[in-house]
C-alpha positions in Angstrom: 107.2 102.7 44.2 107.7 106.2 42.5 111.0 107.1 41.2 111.2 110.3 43.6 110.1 107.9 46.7 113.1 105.3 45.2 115.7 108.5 45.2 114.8 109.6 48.3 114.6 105.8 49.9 117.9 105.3 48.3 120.2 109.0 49.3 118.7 108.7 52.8 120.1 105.2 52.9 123.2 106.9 51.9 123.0 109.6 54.8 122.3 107.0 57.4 125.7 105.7 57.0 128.0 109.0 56.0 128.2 108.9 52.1 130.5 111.8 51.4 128.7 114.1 48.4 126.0 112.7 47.6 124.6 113.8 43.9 121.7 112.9 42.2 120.8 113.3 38.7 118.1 113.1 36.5 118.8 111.1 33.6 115.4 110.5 32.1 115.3 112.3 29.0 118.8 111.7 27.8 118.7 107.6 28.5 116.8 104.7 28.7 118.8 102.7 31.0 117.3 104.9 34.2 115.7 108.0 35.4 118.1 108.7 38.1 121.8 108.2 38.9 123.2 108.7 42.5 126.5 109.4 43.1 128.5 109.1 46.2 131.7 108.1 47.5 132.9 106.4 50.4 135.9 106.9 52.7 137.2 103.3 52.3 136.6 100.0 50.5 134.3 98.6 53.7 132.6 101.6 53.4 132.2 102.0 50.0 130.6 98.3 50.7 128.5 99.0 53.8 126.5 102.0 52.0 125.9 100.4 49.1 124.3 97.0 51.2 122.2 99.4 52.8 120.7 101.0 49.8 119.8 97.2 48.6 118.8 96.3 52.0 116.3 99.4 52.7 115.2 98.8 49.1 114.4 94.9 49.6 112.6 96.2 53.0 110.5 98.2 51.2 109.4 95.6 48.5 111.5 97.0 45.7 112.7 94.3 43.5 114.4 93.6 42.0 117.9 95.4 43.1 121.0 94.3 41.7 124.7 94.6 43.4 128.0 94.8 41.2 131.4 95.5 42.5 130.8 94.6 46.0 133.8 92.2 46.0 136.4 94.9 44.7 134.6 98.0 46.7 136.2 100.4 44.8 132.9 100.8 42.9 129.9 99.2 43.6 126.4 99.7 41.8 122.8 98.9 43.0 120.4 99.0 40.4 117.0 99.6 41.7 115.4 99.9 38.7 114.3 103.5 37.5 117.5 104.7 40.0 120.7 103.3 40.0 123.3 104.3 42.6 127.1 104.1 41.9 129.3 104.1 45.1 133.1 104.9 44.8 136.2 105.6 46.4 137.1 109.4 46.3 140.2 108.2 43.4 137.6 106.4 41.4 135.2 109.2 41.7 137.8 111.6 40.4 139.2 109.3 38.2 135.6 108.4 36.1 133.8 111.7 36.0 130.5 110.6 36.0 128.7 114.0 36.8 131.3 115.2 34.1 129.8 112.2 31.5 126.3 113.4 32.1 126.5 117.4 31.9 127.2 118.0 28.7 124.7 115.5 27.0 122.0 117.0 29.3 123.0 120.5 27.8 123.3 119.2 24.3 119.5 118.0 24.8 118.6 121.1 26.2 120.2 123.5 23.5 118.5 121.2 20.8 114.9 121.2 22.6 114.8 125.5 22.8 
C-alpha cells in the first residue's frame, strides 16, 4: 500500500470514531524512522484506546503488516506504527504537554532554509 493510501486509511480510521484534531505531517525528508506522523487526541483514556485499535484494525483488514501498538495499557498515549506512517494518540494534557507538531516545525524549516 502507498504511503498517501496508509494516511488516508489511517485519519479516516481516526474520523470514524471522533479523534479531536487530527494532524498529519510529512516527515520524509527530515527522518528516517517514517514518512508521516498523525497526530490526534482523544477525550479519555478508553478513547484514546478505541481509536487507536481501529487504526490497527482497519490496517490488518487491509493487509498492512505489520502494525505495531505501544501504550495501549496506560492510554494516555498510544502509538501504531504502520510502517511508512505512524499515528500517536493522546490525551488533550499529553498532547499539550509533548509538543510534537512543535518538535517537527522547526527542523522542517531548518531543512527548508538550508535547501533554498
Amino acid at each position: 500500500m502507498q504511503t498517501e493510501q496508509l494516511q488516508e486509511l489511517a485519519i479516516q480510521a481516526l474520523h470514524d470514531l471522533k479523534a479531536v484534531d487530527v494532524v498529519a505531517i510529512d516527515v520524509h525528508d527530515i527522518t528516517t524512522i517514517t514518512d508521516v506522523m498523525i497526530i490526534c487526541t482523544g477525550r479519555s483514556s478508553r478513547h484514546v484506546i478505541s481509536l487507536a485499535q481501529n487504526v490497527a484494525t482497519t490496517a490488518k483488514h487491509q493487509k498492512v503488516t505489520p502494525v505495531r501498538m505501544e501504550g495501549e495499557r496506560e492510554g494516555e498515549w498510544v502509538i501504531v506504527d504502520l510502517g511508512d506512517v505512524v499515528v500517536h494518540v493522546m490525551l488533550a494534557a499529553t498532547r499539550a504537554y509533548y509538543h510534537l507538531e512543535d518538535l517537527w516545525e522547526p527542523i522542517r524549516k531548518q531543512r527548508e532554509k538550508q535547501q533554498d
